[in-house]
Backbone bond lengths (Angstrom), bond angles and torsions (degrees), N, CA, C in turn:
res aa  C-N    CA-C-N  psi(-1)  N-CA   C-N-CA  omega(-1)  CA-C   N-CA-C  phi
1 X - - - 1.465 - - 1.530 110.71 -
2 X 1.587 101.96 -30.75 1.432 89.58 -163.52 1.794 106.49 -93.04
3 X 1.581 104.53 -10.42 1.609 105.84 167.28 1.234 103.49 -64.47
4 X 1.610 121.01 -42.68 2.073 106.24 -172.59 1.192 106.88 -78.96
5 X 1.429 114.77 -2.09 1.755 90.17 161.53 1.317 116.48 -80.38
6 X 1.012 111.27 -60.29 1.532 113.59 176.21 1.278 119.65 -54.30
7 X 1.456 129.04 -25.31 1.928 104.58 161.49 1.114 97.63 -77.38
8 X 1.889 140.16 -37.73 1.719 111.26 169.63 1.642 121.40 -24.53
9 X 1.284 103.54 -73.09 1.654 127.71 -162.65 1.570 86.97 -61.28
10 X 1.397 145.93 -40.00 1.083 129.41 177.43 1.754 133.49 -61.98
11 X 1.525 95.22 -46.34 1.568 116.47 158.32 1.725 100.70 -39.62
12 X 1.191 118.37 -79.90 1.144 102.05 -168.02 1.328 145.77 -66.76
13 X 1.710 104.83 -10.86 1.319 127.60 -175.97 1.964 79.53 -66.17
14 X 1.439 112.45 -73.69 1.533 119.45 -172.03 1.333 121.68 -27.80
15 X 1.767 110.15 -37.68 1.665 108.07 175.61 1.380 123.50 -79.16
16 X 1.548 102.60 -15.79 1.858 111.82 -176.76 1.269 101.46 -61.16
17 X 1.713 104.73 -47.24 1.544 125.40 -155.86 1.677 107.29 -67.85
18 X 1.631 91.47 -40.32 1.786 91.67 176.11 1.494 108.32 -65.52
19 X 1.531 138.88 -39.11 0.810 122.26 -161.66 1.721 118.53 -100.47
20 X 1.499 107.95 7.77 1.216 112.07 163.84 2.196 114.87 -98.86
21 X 1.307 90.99 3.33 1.791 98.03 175.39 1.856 94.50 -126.62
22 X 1.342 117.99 23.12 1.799 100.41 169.78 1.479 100.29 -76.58
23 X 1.535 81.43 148.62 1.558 91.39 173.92 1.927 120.04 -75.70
24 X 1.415 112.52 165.16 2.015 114.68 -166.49 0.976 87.99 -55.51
25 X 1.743 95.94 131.19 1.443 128.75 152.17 1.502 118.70 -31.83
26 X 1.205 124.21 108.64 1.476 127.44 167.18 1.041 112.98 -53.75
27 X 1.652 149.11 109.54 1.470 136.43 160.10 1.585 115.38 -99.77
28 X 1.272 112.00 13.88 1.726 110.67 -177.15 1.371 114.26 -93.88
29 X 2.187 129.38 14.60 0.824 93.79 144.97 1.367 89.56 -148.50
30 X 1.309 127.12 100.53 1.310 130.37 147.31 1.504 124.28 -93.57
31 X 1.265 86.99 -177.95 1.778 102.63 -172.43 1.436 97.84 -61.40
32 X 1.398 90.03 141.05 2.040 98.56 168.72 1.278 114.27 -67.31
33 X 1.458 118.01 -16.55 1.283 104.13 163.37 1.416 137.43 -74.48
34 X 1.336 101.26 -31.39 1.804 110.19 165.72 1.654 113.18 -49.23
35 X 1.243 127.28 -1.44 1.302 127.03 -161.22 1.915 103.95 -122.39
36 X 1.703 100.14 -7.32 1.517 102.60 -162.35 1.945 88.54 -84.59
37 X 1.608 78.21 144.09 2.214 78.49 155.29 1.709 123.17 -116.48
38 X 1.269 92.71 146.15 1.494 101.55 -165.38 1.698 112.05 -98.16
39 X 1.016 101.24 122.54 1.580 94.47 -166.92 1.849 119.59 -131.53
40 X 1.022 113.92 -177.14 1.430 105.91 178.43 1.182 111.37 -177.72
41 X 1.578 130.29 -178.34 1.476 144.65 177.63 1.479 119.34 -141.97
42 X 1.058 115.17 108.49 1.259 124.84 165.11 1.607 120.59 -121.51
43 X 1.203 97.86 24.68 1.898 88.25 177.12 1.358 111.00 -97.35
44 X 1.482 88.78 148.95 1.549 114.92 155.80 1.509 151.27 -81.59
45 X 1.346 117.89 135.26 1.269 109.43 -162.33 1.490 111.27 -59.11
46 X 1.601 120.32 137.28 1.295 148.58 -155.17 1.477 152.86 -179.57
47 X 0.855 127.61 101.21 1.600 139.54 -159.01 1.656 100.06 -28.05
48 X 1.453 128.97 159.69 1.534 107.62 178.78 1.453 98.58 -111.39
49 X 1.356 124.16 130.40 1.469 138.35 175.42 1.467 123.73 -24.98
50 X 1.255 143.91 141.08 0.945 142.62 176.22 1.644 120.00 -80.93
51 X 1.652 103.36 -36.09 1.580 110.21 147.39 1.473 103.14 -157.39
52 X 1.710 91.43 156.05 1.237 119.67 -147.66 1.890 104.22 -90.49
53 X 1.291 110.60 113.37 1.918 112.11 -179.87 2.096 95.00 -74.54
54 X 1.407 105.95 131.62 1.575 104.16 -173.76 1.917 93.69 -107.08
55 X 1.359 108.57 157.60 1.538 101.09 173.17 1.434 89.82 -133.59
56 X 1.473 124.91 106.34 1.483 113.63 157.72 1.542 111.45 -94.04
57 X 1.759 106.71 147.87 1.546 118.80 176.11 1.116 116.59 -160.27
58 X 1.394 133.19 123.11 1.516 135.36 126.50 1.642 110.97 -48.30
59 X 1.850 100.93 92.67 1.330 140.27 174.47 1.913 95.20 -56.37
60 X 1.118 116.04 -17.92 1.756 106.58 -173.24 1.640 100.42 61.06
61 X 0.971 125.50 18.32 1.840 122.99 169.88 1.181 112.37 92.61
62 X 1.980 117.16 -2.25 1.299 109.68 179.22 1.372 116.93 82.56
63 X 1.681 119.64 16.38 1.321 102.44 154.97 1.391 134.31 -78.87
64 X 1.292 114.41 -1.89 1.505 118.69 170.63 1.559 108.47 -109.92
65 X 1.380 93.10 50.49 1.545 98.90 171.07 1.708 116.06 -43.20
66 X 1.090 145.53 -66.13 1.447 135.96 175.28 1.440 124.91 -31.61
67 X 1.723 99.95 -40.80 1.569 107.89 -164.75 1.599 89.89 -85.59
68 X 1.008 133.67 -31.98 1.435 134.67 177.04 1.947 109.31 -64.74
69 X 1.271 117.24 -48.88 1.104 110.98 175.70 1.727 121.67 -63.15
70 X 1.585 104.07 -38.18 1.447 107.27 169.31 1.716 111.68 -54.56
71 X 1.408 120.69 -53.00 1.272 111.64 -171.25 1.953 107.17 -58.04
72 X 1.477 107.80 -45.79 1.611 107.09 -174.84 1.586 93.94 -44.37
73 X 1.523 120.46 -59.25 1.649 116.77 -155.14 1.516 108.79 -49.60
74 X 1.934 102.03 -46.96 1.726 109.00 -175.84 1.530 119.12 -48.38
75 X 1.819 106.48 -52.20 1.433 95.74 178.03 1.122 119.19 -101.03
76 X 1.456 131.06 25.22 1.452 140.11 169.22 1.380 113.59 19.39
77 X 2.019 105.10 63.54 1.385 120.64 172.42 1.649 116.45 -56.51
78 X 1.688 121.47 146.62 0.764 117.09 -171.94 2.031 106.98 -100.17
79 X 1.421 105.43 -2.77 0.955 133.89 -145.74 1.896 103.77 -154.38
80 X 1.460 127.44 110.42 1.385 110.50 -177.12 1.934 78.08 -155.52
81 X 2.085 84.09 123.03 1.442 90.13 167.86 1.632 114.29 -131.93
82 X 0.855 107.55 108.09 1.494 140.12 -157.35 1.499 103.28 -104.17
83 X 2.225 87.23 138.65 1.951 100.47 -158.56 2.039 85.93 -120.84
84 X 1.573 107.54 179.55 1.288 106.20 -176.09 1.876 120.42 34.47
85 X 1.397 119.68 28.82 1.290 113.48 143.17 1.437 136.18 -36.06
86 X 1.421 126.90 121.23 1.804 131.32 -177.28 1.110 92.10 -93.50
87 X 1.684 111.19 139.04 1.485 128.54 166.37 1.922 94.93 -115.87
88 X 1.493 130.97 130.40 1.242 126.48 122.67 1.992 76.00 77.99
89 X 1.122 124.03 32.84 1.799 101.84 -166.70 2.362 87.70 -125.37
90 X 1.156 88.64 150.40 1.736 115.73 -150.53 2.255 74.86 -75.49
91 X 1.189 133.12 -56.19 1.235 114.20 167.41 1.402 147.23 -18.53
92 X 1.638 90.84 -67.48 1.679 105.78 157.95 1.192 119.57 -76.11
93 X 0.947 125.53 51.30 2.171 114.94 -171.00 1.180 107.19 22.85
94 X 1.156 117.49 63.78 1.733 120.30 153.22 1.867 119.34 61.90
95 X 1.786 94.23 11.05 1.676 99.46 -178.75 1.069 118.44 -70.77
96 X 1.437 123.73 151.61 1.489 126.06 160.09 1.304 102.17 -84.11
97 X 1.088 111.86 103.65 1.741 106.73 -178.78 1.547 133.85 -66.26
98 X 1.199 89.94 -43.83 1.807 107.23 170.28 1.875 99.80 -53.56
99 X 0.740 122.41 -69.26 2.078 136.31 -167.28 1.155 69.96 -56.79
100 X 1.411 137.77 -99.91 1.856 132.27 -136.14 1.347 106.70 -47.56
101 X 1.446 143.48 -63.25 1.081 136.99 150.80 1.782 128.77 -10.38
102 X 1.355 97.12 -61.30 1.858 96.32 177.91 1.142 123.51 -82.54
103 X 1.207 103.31 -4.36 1.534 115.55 -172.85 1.536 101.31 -100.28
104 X 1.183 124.90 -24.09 1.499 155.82 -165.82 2.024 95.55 -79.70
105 X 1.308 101.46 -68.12 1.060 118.95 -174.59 2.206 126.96 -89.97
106 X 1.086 80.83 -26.28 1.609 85.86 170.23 1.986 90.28 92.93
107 X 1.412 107.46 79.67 1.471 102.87 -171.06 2.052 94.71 -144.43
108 X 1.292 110.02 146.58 1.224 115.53 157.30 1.534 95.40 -72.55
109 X 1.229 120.92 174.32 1.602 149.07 169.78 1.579 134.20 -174.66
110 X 1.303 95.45 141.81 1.652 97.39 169.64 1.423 107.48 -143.95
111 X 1.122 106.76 142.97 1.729 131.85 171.47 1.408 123.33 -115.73
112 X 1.564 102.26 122.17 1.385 117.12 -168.83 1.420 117.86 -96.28
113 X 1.281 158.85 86.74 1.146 146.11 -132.98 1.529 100.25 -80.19
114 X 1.549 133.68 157.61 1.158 123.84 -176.53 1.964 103.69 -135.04
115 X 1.290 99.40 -25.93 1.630 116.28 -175.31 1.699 102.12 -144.63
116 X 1.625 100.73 139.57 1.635 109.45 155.60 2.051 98.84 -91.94
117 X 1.557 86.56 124.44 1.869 82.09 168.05 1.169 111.07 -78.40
118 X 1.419 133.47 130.82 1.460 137.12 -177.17 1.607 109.61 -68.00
119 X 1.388 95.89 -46.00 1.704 112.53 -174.66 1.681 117.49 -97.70
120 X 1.157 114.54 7.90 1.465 115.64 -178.49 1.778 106.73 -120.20
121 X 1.373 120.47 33.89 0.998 102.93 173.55 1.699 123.27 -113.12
122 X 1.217 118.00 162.99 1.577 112.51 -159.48 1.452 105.31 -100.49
123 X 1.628 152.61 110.06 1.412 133.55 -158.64 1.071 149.28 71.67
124 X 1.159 109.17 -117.43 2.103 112.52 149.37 1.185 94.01 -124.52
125 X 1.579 146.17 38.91 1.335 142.17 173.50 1.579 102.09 -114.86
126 X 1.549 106.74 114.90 1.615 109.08 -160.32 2.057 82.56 -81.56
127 X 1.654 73.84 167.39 1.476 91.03 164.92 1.164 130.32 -128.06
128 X 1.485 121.65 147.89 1.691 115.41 -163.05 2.063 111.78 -132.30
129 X 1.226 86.74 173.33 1.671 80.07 -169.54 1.619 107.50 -151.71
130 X 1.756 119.53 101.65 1.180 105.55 -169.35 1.612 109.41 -141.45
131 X 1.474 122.30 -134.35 1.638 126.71 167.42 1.095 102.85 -122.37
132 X 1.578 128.28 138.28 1.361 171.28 98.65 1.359 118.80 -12.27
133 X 1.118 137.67 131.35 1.699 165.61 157.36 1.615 114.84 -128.27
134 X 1.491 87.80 91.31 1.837 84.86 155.78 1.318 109.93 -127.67
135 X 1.460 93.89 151.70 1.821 120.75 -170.84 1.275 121.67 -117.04
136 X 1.157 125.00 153.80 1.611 122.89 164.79 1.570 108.63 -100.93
137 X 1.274 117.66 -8.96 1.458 122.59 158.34 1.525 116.82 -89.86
138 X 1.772 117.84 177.82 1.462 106.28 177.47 1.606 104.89 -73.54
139 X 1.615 128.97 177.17 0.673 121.53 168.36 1.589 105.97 -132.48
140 X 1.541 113.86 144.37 1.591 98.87 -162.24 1.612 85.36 -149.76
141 X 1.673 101.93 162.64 1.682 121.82 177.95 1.645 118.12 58.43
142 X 1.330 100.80 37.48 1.316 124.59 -169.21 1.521 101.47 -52.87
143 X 1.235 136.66 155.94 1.614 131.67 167.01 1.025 108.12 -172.71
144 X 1.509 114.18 153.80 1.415 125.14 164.29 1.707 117.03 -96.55
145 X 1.454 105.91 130.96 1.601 120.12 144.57 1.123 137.75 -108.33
146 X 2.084 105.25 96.33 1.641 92.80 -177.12 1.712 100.46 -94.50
147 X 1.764 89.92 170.40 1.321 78.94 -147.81 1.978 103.92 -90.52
148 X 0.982 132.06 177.96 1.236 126.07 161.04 1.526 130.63 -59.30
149 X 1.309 103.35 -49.61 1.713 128.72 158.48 1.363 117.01 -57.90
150 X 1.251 101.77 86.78 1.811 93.09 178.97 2.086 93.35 -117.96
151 X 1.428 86.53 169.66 1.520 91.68 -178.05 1.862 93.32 -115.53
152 X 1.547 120.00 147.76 1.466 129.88 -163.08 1.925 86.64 -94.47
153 X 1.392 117.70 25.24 1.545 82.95 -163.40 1.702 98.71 -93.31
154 X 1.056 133.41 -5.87 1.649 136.45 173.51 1.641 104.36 -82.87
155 X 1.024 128.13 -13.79 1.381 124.27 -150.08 1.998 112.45 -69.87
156 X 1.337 131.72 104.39 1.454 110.94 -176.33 1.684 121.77 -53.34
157 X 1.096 137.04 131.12 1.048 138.83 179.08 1.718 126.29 -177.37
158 X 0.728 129.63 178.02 1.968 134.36 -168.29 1.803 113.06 28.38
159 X 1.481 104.12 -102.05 1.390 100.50 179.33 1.758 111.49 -104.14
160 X 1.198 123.12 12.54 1.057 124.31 162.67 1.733 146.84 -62.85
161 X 1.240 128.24 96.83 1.311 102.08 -143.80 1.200 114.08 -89.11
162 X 1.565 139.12 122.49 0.966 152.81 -172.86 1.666 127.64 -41.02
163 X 1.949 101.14 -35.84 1.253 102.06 -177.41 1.459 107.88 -97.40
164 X 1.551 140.68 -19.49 0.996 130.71 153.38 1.268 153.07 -18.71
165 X 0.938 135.09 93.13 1.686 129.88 -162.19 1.201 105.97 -28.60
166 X 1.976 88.70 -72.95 1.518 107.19 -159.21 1.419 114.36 -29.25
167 X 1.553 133.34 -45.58 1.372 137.09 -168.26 1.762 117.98 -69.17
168 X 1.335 96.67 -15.96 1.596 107.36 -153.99 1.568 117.33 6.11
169 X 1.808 81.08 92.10 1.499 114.31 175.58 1.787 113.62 -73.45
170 X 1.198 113.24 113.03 1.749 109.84 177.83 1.588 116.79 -134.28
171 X 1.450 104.11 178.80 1.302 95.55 -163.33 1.952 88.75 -142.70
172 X 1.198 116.34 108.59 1.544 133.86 -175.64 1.324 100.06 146.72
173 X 1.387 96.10 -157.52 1.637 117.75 -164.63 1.263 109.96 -153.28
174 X 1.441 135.05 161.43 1.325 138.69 176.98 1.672 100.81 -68.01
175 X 1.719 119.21 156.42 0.837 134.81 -165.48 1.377 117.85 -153.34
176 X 1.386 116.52 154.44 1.601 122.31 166.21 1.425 115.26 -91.40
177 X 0.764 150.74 111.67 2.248 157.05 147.33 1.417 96.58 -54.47
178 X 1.255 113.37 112.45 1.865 116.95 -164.98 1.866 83.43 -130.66
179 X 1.205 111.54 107.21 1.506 111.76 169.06 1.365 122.29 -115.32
180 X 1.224 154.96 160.98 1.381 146.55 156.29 1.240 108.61 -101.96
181 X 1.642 109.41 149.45 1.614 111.75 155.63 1.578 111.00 -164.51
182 X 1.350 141.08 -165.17 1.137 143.51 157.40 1.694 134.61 -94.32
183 X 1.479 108.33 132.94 1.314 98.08 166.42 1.504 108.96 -129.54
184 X 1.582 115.09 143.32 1.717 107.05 -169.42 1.714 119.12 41.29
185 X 1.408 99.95 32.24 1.307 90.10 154.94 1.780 110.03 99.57
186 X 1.283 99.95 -17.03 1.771 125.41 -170.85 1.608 124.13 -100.00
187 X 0.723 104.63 119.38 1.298 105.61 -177.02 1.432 142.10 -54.10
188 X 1.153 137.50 70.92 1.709 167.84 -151.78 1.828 118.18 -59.16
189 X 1.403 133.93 68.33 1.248 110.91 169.94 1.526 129.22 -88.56
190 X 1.376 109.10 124.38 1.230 114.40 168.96 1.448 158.59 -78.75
191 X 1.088 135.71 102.72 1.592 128.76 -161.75 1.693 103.11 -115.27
192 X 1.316 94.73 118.73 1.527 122.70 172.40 1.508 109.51 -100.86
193 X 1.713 110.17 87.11 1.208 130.01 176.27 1.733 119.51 -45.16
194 X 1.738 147.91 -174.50 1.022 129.33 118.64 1.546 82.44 -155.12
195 X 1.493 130.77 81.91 1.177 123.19 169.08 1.764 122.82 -60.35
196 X 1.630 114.64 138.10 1.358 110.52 -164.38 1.617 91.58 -82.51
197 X 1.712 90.44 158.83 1.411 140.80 -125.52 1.859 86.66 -108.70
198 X 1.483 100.06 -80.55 1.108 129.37 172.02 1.900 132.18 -30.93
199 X 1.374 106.76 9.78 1.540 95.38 -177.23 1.868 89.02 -169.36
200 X 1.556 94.46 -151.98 1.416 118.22 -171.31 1.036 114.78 -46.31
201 X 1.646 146.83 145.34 1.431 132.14 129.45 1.809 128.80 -30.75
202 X 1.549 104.68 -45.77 1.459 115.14 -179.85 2.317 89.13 -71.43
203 X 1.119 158.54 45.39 1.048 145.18 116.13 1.227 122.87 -102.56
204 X 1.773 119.43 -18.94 1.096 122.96 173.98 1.687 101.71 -60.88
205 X 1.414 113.45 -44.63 1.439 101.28 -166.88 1.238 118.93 -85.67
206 X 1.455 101.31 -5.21 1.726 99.41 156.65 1.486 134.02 -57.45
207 X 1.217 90.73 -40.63 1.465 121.23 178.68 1.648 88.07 -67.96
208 X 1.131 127.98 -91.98 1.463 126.81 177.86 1.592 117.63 -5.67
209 X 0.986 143.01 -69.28 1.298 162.23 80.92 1.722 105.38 70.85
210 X 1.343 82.34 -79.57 1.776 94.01 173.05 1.604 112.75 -53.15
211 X 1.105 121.83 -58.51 1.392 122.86 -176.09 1.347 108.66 -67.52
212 X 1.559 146.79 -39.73 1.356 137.64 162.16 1.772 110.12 -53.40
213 X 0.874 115.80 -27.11 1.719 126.90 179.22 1.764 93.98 -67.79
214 X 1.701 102.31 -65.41 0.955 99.87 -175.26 1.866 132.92 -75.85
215 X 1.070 86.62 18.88 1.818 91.79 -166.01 1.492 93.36 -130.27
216 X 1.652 123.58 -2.12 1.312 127.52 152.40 1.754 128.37 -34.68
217 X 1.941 105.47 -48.94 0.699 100.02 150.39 1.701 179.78 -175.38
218 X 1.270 95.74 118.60 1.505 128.85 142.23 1.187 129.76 -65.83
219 X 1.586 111.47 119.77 1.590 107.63 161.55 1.450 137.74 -83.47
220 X 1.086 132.91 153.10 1.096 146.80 -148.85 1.501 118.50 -58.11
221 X 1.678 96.08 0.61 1.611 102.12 173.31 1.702 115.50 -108.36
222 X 1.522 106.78 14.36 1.160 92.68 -174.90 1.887 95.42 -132.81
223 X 1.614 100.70 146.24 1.465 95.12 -171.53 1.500 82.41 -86.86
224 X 2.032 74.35 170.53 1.290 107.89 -175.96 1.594 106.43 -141.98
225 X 1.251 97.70 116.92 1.853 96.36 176.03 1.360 107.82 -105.40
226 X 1.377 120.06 128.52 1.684 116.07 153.57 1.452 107.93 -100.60
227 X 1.101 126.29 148.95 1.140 130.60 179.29 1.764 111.54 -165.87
228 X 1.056 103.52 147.92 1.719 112.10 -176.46 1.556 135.08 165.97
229 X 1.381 102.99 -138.97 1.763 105.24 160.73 1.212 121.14 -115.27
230 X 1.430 108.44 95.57 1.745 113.22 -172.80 1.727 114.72 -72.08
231 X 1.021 131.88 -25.54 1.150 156.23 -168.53 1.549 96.22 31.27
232 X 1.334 95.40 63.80 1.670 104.21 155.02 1.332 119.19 -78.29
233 X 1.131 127.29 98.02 1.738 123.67 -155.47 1.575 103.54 -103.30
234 X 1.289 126.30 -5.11 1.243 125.83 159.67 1.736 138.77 -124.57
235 X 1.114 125.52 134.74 1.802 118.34 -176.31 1.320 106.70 -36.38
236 X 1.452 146.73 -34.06 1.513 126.53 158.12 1.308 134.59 -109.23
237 X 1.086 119.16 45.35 1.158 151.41 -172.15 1.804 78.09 -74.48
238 X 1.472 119.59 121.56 1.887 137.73 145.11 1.561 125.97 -28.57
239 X 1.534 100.39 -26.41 1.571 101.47 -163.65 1.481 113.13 -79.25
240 X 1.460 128.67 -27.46 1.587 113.13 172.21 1.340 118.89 -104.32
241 X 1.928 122.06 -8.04 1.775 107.43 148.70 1.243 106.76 -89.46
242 X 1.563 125.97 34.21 2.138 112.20 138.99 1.509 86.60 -107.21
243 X 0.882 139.54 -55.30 1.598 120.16 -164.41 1.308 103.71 -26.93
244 X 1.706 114.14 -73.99 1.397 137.20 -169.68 2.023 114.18 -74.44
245 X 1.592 82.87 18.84 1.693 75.83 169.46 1.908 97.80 -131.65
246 X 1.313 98.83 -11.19 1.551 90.00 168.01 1.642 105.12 -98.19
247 X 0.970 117.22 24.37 1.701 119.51 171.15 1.408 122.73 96.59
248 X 1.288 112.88 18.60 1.879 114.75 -170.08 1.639 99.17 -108.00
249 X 1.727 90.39 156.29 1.505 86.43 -169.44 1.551 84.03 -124.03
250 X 1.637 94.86 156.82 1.678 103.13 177.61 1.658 100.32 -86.42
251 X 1.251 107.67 154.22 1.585 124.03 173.36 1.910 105.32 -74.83
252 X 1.353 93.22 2.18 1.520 83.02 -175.48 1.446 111.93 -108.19
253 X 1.636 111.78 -5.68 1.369 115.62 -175.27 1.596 98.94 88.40
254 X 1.620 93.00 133.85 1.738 116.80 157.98 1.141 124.75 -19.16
255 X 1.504 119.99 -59.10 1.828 136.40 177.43 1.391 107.70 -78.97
256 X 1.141 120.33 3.51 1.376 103.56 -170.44 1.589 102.56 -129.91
257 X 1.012 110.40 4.66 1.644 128.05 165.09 1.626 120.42 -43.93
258 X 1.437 94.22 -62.33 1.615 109.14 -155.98 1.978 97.83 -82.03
259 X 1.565 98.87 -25.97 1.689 101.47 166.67 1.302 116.17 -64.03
260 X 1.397 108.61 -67.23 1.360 108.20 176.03 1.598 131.73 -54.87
261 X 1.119 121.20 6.27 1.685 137.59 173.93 1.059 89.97 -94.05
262 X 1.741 122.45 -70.27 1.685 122.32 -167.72 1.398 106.24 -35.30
263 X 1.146 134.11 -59.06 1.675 131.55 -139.95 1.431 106.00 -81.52
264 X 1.595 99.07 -12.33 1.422 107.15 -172.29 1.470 115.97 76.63
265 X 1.240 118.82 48.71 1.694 116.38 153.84 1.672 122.57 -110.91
266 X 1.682 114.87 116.27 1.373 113.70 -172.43 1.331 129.92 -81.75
267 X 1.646 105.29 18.91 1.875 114.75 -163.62 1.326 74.65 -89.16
268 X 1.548 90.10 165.34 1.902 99.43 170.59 1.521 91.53 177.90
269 X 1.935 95.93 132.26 1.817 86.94 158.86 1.321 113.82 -114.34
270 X 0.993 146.02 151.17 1.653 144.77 169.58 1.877 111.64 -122.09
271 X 1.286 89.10 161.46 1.625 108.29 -159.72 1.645 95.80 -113.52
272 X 1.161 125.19 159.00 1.358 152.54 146.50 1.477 121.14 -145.45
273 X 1.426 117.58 132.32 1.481 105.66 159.44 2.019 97.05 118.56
274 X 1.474 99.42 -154.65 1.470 93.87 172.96 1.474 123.12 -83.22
275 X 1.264 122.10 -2.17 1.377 112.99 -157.57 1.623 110.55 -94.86
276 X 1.037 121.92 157.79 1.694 117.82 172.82 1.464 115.38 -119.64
277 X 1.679 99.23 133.68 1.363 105.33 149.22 1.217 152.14 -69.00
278 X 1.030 135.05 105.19 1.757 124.41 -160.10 1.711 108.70 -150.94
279 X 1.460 107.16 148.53 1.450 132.16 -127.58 1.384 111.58 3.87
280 X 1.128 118.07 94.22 1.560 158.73 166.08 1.887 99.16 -65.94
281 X 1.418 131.44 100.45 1.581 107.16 164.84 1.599 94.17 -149.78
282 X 1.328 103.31 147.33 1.772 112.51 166.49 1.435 105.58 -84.82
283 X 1.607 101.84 137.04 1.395 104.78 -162.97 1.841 99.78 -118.43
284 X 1.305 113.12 109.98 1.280 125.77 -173.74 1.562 109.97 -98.18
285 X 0.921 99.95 21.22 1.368 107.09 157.67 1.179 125.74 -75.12
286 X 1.639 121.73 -45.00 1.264 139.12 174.25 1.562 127.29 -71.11
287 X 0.869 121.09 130.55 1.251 126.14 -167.66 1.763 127.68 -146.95
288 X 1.930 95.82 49.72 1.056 96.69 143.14 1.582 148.84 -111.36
289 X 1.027 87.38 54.76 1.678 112.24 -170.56 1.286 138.14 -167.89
290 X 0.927 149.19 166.95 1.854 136.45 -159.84 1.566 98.28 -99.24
291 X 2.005 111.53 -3.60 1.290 111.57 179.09 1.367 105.13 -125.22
292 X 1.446 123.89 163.89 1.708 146.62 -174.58 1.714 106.28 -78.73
293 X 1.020 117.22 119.74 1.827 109.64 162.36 1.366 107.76 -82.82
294 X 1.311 100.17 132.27 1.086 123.93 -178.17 1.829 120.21 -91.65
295 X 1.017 143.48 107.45 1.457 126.38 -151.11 1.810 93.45 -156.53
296 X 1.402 100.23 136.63 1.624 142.45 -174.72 1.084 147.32 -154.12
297 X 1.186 154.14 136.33 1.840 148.52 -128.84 1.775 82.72 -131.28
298 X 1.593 73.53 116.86 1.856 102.43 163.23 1.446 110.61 -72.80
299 X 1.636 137.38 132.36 1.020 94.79 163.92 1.593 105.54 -129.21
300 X 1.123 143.10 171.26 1.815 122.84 176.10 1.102 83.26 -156.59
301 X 1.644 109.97 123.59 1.605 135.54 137.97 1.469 115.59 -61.42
């Protein structure tokens, strides 16, 4: 008895191990659907803001859908760009999370898929897991950037079992949600971050990398917000002196940078261009999610 425990406990020690040494995620040939965007309209007729309130969050997939809707109602974002979105996944009761929300709230939206969940699906209705943009403006030229840099550690394969939660077996790669729209009249680009979780700092900033390449270009009259889940998990972690060395400013202010790394929170919005961030704060009050929303007033003259 006590040998089959121990090749149990061994088996699995072996599959953790495989799946923290798989080799980068292949993303060059997935389903054409992993590449489609899902979008919609639910706004209401309305004057357009003079400046724009932003809500960034790692939603946690939307299982605390209520506590998530209470926080949207409290700070009645005009602007909410949202990481770990559930599509159609057996966790969330089968919600489309992005649509219930805008439809909830009176929001344009689009959803970028980033992963098929192997183990979260309901029937023959697959399930997916990506980033969210909803607006109270239109939202237009929507696109995906996955990134080149992927990490192999989700990937199903050898002794790993695919339908298992515990493993959360998937099939994509982390990605950027790059949307446009207007605020005051100005022209708005958006980047819906979800830097991977799973490995080095030096891949996060690979990943980083791509989107400053790609958010190059823009000219200098049009902002540019990135904002998301950086999962900078340590005080020197590369990823917010390149933000702030290719010219972006945090919504949290200069001094409040090197705090907000310490405590360990990875939301973050940053600025480029004309627009300003101002009172920028993570609000830990809220608690629908294992992460803080982060929320701040755009403003552009």
């Amino acid at each position: 008895m006590l040998r089959r425990h121990w090749t149990l406990v061994s088996g699995v020690v072996l599959c953790l191990l495989l799946s923290f040494f798989a080799s980068p995620g292949d993303v060059t040939h997935l389903a054409p659907e992993m590449s489609q965007i899902r979008q919609g309209s639910f706004l209401k007729p309305s004057a357009a803001p003079k400046e724009t309130t932003i809500l960034n969050w790692n939603i946690e997939r939307g299982t605390e859908y209520d506590k998530i809707q209470a926080a949207i109602r409290r700070h009645n974002p005009d602007l909410c760009i949202l990481q770990e979105v559930d599509l159609h996944a057996r966790r969330s009761g089968g919600k489309d999370v992005a649509k219930a929300l805008a439809e909830e709230f009176g929001y344009d939206y689009v959803f970028g898929i980033e992963f098929q969940e192997l183990s979260q699906g309901l029937g023959k209705e697959p399930a997916y897991h990506g980033q969210a943009i909803l607006s109270r403006q239109p939202l237009a030229h929507t696109r995906i950037l996955r990134f080149a840099n992927q990490s192999g550690f989700w990937r199903p394969g050898g002794l790993l079992p695919a339908k298992m939660p515990l493993f959360q077996r998937r099939l994509g790669g982390r990605i950027a949600l790059i949307s446009e729209t207007e605020s005051a009249g100005h022209k708005l680009a958006i980047y819906d971050l979800h830097l991977e979780s799973r490995d080095s700092e030096n891949l996060r900033l690979r990943q980083l990398e791509e989107v400053l390449k790609d958010a190059q270009q823009y000219p200098d009259d049009v902002t540019v917000l990135i904002a998301g889940d950086l999962n900078n998990k340590v005080p020197w972690s590369p990823i917010v002196p390149r933000l702030r060395e290719a010219g972006y400013r945090s919504a949290l202010g200069d001094r409040r940078v090197r705090t907000h790394a310490i405590v360990g929170s990875l939301d973050w919005v940053f600025v480029r261009g004309p627009g300003q961030l101002e009172d920028g704060q993570v609000h830990r009050e809220d608690h629908g999610s294992d992460h803080f929303p982060v929320v701040a007033r755009l403003r552009l003259e």
